[in-house]
C-alpha positions in Angstrom: 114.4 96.1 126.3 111.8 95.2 123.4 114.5 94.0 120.9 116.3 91.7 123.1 113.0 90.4 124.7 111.9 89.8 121.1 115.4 87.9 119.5 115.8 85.9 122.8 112.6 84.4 122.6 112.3 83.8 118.8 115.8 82.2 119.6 114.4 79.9 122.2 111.6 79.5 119.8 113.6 78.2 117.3 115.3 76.2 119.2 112.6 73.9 120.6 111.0 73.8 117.5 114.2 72.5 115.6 114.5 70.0 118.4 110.4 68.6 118.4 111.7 68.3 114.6 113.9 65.5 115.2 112.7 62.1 115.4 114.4 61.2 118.1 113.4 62.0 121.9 116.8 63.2 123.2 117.4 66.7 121.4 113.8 68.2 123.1 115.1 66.1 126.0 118.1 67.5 126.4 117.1 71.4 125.5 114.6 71.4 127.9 116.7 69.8 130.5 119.6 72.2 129.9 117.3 75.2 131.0 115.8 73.3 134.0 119.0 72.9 134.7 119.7 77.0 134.8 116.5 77.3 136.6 118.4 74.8 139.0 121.1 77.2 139.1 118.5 79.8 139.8 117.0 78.5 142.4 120.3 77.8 144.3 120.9 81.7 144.2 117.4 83.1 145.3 117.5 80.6 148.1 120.9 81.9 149.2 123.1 79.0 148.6 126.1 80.5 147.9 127.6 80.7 144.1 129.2 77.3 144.3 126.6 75.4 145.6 124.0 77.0 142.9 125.9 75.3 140.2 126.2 72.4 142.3 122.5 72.3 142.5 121.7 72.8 138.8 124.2 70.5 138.0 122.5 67.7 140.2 118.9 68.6 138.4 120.5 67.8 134.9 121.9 64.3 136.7 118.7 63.5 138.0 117.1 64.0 134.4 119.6 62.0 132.9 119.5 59.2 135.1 115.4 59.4 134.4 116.0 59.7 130.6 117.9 56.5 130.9 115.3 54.4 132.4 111.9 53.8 131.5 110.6 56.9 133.3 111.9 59.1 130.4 109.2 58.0 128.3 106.7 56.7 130.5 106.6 57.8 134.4 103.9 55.8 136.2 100.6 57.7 137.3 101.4 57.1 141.0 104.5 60.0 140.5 102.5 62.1 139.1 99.9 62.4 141.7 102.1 62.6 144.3 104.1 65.8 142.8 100.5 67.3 142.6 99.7 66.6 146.1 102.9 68.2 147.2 102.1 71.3 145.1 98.6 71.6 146.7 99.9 71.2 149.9 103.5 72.7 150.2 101.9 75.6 147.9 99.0 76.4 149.5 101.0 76.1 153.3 103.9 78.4 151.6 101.4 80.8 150.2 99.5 81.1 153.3 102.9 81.6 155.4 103.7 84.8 153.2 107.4 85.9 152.0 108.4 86.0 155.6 108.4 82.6 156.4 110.1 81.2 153.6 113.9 82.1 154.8 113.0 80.4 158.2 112.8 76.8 156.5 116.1 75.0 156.2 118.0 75.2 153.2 118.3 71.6 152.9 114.3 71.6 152.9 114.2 74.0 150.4 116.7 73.0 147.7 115.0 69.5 147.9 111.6 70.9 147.4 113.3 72.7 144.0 115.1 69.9 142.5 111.8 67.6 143.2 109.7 70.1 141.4 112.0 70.7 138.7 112.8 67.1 138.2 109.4 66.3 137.8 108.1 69.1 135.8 111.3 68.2 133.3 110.2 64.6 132.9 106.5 65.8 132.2 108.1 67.4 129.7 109.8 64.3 128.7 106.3 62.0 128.7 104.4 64.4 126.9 106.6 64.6 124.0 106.6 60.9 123.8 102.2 61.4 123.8 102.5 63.8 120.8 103.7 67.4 119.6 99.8 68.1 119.5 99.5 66.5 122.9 103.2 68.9 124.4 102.0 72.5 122.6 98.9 72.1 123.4 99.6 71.7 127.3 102.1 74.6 127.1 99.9 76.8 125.4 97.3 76.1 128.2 99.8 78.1 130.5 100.5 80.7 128.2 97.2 81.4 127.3 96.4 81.8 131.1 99.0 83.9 132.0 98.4 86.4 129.0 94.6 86.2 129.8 95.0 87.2 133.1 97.7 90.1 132.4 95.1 91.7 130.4 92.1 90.8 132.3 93.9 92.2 135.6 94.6 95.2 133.5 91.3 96.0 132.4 89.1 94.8 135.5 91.4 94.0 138.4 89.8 95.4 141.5 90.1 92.8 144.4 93.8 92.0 144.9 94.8 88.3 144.9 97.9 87.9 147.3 99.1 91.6 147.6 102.2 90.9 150.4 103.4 88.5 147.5 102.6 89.8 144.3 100.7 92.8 144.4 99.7 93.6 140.6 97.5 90.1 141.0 93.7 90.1 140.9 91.0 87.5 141.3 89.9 89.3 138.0 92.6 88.1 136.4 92.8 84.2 137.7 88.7 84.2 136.3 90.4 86.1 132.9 93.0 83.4 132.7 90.4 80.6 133.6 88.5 82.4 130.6 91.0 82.1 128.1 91.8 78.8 128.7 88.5 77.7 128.1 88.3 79.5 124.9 91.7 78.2 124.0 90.3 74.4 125.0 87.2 74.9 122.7 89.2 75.9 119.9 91.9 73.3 119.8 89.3 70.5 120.4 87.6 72.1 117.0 91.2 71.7 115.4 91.5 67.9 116.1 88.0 67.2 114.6 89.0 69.3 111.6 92.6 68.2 110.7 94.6 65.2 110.9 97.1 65.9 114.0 99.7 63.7 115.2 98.1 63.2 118.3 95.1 64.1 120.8 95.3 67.3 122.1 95.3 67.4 126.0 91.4 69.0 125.9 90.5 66.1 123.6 91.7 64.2 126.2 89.9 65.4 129.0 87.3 65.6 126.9 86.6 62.5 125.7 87.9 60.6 129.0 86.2 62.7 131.7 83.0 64.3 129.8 82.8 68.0 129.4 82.3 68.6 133.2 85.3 66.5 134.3 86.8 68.6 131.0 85.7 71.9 133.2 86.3 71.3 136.4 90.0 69.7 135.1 90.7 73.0 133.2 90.1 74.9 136.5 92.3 73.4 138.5 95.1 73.5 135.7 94.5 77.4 135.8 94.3 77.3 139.6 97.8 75.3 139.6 99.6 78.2 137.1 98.8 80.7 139.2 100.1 78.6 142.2 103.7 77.9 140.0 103.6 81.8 139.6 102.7 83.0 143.1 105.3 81.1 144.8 108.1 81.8 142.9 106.8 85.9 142.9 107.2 84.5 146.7 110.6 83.2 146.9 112.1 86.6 144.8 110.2 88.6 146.8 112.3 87.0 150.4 115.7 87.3 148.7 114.7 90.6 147.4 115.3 89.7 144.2 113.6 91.0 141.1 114.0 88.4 138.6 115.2 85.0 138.9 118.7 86.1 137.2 119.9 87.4 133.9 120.4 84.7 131.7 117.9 85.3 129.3 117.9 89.1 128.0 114.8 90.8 128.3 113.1 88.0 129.7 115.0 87.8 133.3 115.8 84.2 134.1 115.0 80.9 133.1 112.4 80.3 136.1 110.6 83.9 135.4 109.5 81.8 132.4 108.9 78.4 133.2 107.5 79.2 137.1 103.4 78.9 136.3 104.7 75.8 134.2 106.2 73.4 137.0 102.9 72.6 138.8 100.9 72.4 135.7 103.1 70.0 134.1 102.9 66.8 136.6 99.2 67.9 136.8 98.7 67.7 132.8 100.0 64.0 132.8 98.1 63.1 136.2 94.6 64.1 134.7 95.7 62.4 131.5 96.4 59.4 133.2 92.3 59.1 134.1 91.5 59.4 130.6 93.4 56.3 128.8 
């Protein structure tokens, strides 16, 4: 499973870098919305849709991007959407992490499909903004999730003790959300260092935060970006774990599905562009 876990990321990779290439906004655009699109998909099957209505429901993500890209959303979404995606995050997340994997099937579908496509939807057009802020502004808030996530994979490994959510995801530990919080601050100290140093197309997101909110605000804004990955990662552990489903699907080899990768990105996304929105 190493080799194709290996090519199909370097292909994905590739492909978003050839795309930030471009001057244009549409190529990234487009990518990115094509795999929300699957995650659509996705989330159509592990919320028991039937195969029909899956595509269906991808199919109506990707039009909702495209009727965003169209307008003046696609390149600048006004703060007020932004908050209000985070406030349903913290409270639909916290209420369907509290609930446990039992709960979940005993919301209507309906409820639940409309709860994906407006988390998708908004996490896509994030996207979309932050590309129009800068490539230093986009990989820096994408690396922010990465770094957590592989902080706290090896910080759980090495010091996990008190379990985290164990009825949803069991290999969690508290150790690993401080390991992830950890990293990120590392990771925020030495991209801030990068943008003194060398002429970058844009402000980093930590620069940002930084220089709009102070290094507290910087702090306590990092925390809750950490806090918001593990959220995105929790309740989609959640969802796979009431259709008793191991990975989102197979579309990407070695990696599972599409939402397997992007699942600790979809809260931090709308969250990244709220916070940046009190710093300009």
């Amino acid at each position: 499973m190493l080799l194709p876990r290996i090519f199909t990321a370097a292909a994905l990779v590739l492909l978003i870098l050839a795309s930030l290439a471009q001057t244009s906004l549409w190529p990234f655009a487009l990518l990115t919305l094509v795999l929300v699109a699957a995650a659509g998909w996705e989330w159509g099957r592990l919320n028991q849709v039937g195969g029909r209505v899956s595509v269906m429901f991808g199919l109506a993500v990707g039009a909702a991007g495209l009727a965003t890209l169209s307008s003046s959303w696609g390149v600048h979404a006004p703060p007020g959407l932004w908050w209000t995606a985070v406030l349903l995050w913290a409270l639909g997340g916290s209420l369907a992490l509290r609930s446990g994997p039992t709960a979940w099937p005993r919301l209507p579908r309906v409820a639940r499909c409309l709860l994906g496509l407006v988390g998708l939807w908004a996490a896509w057009l994030a996207l979309a903004n932050a590309q129009v802020l800068g490539i230093n502004f986009l990989l820096s808030m994408l690396c922010l999730v990465w770094m957590a996530d592989v902080a706290a994979y090896f910080g759980g490994r090495s010091f996990g003790r008190r379990k985290l959510a164990p009825t949803i995801s069991p290999g969690k530990s508290w150790e690993g959300v401080w390991s992830g919080f950890a990293g990120v601050l590392l990771l925020a100290l030495a991209w801030l260092a990068i943008d003194r140093q060398f002429e970058v197309d844009s402000h980093s997101l930590y620069t940002r935060l930084q220089q709009g909110l102070g290094w507290g605000g910087m702090l306590l804004a990092l925390a809750w970006l950490s806090a918001f990955s593990v959220v995105g990662d929790l309740l989609e552990s959640l969802v796979k774990r009431a259709a008793g489903a191991k990975d989102s699907s197979r579309l990407l080899p070695g990696h599972g599905g599409v939402l397997d990768r992007v699942d600790a990105l979809l809260p931090v996304l709308p969250l990244a562009l709220a916070l940046t929105s009190l710093s300009t």
